[in-house]
C-alpha atoms as one frame of an Amber mdcrd trajectory, in Angstrom:
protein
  32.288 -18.033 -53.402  31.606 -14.335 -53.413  32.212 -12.028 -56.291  31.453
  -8.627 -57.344  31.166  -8.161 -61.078  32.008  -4.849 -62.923  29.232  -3.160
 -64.956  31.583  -3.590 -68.221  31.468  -7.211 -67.503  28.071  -8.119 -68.702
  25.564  -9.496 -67.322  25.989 -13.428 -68.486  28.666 -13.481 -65.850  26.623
 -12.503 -63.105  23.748 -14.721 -64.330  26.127 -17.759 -64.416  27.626 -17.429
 -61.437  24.125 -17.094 -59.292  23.023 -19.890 -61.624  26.279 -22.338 -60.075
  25.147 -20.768 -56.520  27.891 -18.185 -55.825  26.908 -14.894 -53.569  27.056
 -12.429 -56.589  26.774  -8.770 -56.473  26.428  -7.110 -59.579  27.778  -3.306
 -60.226  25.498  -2.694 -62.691  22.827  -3.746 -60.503  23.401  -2.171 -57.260
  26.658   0.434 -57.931  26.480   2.063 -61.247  28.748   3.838 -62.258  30.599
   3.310 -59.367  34.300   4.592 -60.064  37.123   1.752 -60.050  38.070   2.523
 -55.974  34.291   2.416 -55.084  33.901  -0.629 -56.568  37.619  -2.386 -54.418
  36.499  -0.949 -51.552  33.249  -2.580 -51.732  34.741  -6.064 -52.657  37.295
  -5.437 -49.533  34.607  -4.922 -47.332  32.583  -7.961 -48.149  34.873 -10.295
 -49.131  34.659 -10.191 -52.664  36.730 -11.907 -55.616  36.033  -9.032 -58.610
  35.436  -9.860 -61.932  36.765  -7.448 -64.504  37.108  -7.031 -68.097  38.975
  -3.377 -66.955  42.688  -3.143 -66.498  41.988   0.013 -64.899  41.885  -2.364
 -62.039  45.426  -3.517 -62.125  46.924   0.089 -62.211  45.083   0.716 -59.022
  46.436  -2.100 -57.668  49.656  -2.623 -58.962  50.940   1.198 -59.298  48.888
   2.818 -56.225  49.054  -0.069 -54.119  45.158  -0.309 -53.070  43.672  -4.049
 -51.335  41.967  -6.362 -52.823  39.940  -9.822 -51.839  41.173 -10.757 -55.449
  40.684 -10.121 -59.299  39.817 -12.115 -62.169  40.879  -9.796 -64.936  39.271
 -11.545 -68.730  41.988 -10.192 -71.424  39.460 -11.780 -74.492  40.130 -11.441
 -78.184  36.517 -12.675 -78.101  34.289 -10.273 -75.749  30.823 -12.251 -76.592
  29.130 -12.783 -73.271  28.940 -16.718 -74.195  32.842 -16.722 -74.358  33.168
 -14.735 -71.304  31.611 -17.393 -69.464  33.065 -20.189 -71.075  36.276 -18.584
 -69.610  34.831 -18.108 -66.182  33.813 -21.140 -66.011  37.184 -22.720 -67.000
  39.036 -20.740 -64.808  36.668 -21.694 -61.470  37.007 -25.456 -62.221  40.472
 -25.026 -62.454  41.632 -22.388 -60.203  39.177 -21.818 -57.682  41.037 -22.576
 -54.623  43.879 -20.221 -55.924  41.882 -17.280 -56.615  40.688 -15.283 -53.099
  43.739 -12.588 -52.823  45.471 -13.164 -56.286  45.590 -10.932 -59.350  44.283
 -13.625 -61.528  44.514 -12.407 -65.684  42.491 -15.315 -68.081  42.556 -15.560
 -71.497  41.239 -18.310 -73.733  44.558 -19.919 -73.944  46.145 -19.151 -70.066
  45.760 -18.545 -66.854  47.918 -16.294 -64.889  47.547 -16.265 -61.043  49.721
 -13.662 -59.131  49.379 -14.679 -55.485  48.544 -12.045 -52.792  49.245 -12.109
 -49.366  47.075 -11.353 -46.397
């Protein structure tokens, strides 16, 4: 799969995903500081699931109607990178097939996938 991961995500996520062979691009990497539109516009135009930790994200998408190739949105009580990818991780073994074009929101007790439409 391809993802783009948001600077305020952390770097465990991005280092996980490459490590279970997913096309990762990494904000802080190659965009920082990239405001929240940058960064959809981006995933849009490569075909990227983002992976957030900002509900900035949903506003955008929700309220001002911009695309997206999908969002994984981590709502954790616990932010510690280790729990961020146990969550990750959860989510992709469970969801994955569910995920490209849905507003997906993960916490470590549920999963809630709002389906998108092409």
């Amino acid at each position: 799969m391809r993802f783009i991961v948001d600077e305020s995500t952390g770097t465990a996520i991005v280092e996980f995903l490459r490590s279970n062979g997913h096309d990762v691009l990494s904000v802080a990497e190659t965009m920082t500081q990239a405001d929240d539109q940058t960064i959809l516009i981006k995933a849009v135009s490569e075909d990227r699931i983002l992976v957030t930790n900002d509900k900035d994200f949903a506003e955008l998408i929700f309220r001002s109607g911009e695309v997206h190739q999908g969002v994984l949105l981590l709502r954790l009580r616990d932010e510690s990178p280790s729990n961020r990818v146990h969550v990750v991780k959860a989510v992709l073994e469970q969801y994955a097939d569910r995920l490209v074009l849905a507003f997906t929101v993960a916490t470590e007790s549920s999963v809630r996938i709002r389906p998108g439409t092409k």
